[in-house]
Residue, then its C-alpha position, 0 to 999 in steps of 0.5 A: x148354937x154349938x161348936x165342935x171341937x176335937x179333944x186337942x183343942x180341950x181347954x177351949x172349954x174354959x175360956x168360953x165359959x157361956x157357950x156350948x163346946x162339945x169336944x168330940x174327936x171323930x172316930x167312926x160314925x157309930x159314935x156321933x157328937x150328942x150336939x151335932x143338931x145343933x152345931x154351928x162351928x165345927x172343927x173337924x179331928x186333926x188328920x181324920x180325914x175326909x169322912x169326919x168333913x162329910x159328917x157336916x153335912x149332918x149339921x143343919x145349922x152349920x155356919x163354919x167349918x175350921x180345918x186345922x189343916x193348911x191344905x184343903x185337898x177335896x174339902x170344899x166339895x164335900x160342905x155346903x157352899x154356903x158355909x164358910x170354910x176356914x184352913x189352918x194357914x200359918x199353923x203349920x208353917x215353922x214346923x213343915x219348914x223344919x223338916x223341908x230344912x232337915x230333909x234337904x239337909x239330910x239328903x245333902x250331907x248324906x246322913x242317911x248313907x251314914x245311919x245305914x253304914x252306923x248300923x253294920x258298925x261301918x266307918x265311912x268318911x266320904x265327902x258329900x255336898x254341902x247345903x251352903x253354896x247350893x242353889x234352891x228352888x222353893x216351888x210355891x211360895x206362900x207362907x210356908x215357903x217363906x218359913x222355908x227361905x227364913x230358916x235356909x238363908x243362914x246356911x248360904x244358900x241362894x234361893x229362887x222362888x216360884x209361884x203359881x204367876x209370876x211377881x216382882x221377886x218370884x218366877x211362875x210356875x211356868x218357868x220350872x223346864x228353865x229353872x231346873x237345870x240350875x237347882x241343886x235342890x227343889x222343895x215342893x210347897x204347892x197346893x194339890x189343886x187340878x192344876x198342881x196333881x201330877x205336874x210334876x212328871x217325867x219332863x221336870x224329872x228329865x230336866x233336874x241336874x245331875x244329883x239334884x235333890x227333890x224335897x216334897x212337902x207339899x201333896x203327894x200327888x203333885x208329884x207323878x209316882x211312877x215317873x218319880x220311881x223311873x227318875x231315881x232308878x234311872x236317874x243320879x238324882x234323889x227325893x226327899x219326902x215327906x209326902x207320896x201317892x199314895x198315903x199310907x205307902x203299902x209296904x210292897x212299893x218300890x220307893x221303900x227300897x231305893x237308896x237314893x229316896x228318904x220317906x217320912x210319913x206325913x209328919x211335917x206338921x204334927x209337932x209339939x209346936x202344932x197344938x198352940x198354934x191350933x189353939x190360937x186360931x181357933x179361939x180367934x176365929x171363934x171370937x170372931x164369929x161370935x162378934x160377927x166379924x169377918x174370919x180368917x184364913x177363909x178360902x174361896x175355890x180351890x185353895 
């Protein structure tokens, strides 16, 4: 028995003093764990991508996969059914919902209008929206989403929530053409699973009000790419996001250039928040799974 753990997860080592840890951040495959035959847990790097998750495959005694990752986009397909695969649900959660906060905040007030003008050494007092009294649709409500609703509530906000069906207090996702015309700002927290890629399209963006806000935080391809650059260029609405399709943006794609558009590269939950967090869930799930217990954050299907 064996486990594999990237170097952000180091001090692991020390609280499990009898049981073999290599820490082992992947790179490429040229340079491989020296325990990988005999690995039985695995925690694949922080943002490494699908390749270090295809590396299980060259572990024959592989039980459990932990991602540190809350999503799980392609993941499944590429380990064997039969191990267990865990995400990093509530990881994430506080940090991805600062910046859904902050990015609504940002495109509300304008600030981005303000730090252009700051470095011409312009002086522009224009009014702009406020957060407090705007209606908000949180589009996947799940943990996140109710990080998100916790930390928005105090600016005054009214906030509809929608998930995949419909609950007592939540709307379905099949309600969104309904829900949109009324929604100030629409904060995408879904999964990308094969319902959610590309739902977002040209019918949502035709139904968002005049100067709504659209703040993905979720997938980039669960929103439409080209419909997205035809909506803010033909549209008085603005995105926020820190999500897109693709992932790295090439430096020659249009949503770089537009002013009603503010991108921040996929840094929702990569924060000094995130290694305690990781740490705590996994030294838990290893726990468990020492123990034989049941584990936690395990995902069956899609998500």
């Amino acid at each position: 028995m064996s486990v594999i753990v990237p170097n952000l997860l180091s001090n692991i080592t020390s609280e499990f003093p009898d049981l073999e840890i290599e820490v082992w951040d992947y790179s490429t495959e040229s340079s491989m764990a020296t325990s990988i035959d005999r690995c039985t847990f695995y925690v694949p790097t922080y943002m490494s991508g699908l390749k270090a998750i295809e590396i299980s495959k060259k572990m024959p005694k592989l039980e459990v996969v932990q991602l540190l990752t809350a999503g799980i986009d392609g993941v499944r397909s590429l380990i064997n059914d039969d191990i267990t695969l865990c995400n990093a649900k509530g990881v994430h959660d506080a940090p991805t919902a600062e910046l859904a906060v902050a990015l609504a905040l940002n495109a509300r007030r304008g600030l981005n209008t303000f730090y252009r003008n700051q470095l011409s050494s312009r002086w522009t007092p224009n009014a702009y929206a406020s957060l407090a009294d705007s209606k908000v649709l949180i589009v996947g409500y799940g943990s996140i989403g109710r990080a998100v609703e916790q930390r928005l509530l105090p600016f005054e906000v009214e906030i509809t929530k929608v998930s995949r069906t419909k609950h007592q207090d939540t709307h379905s996702i099949d309600d969104l053409p309904v829900l949109l015309p009324d929604a100030d700002i629409v904060i995408l927290l879904v999964p990308l699973t094969s319902e959610t890629r590309g739902f977002f399209n040209h019918k949502m963006f035709n139904a968002m009000k005049d100067g709504a806000i659209l703040v993905n935080v979720a997938r980039g391809p669960v929103v439409d790419t080209d419909d997205l650059v035809h909506a803010l260029k033909s549209r008085n609405i603005f995105a926020a996001l820190d999500v897109v399709d693709p992932e790295p943006l090439p430096s020659n794609h249009p949503l770089w250039q537009l002013d009603n558009c503010i991108i921040t590269p996929h840094v929702g939950g990569n924060t000094t928040s995130f290694s305690r967090r990781a740490h705590e869930l996994v030294v838990e799930n290893l726990t468990r799974y020492l123990k034989g217990q049941r584990l936690s954050n395990v995902v069956s299907g899609e998500y």
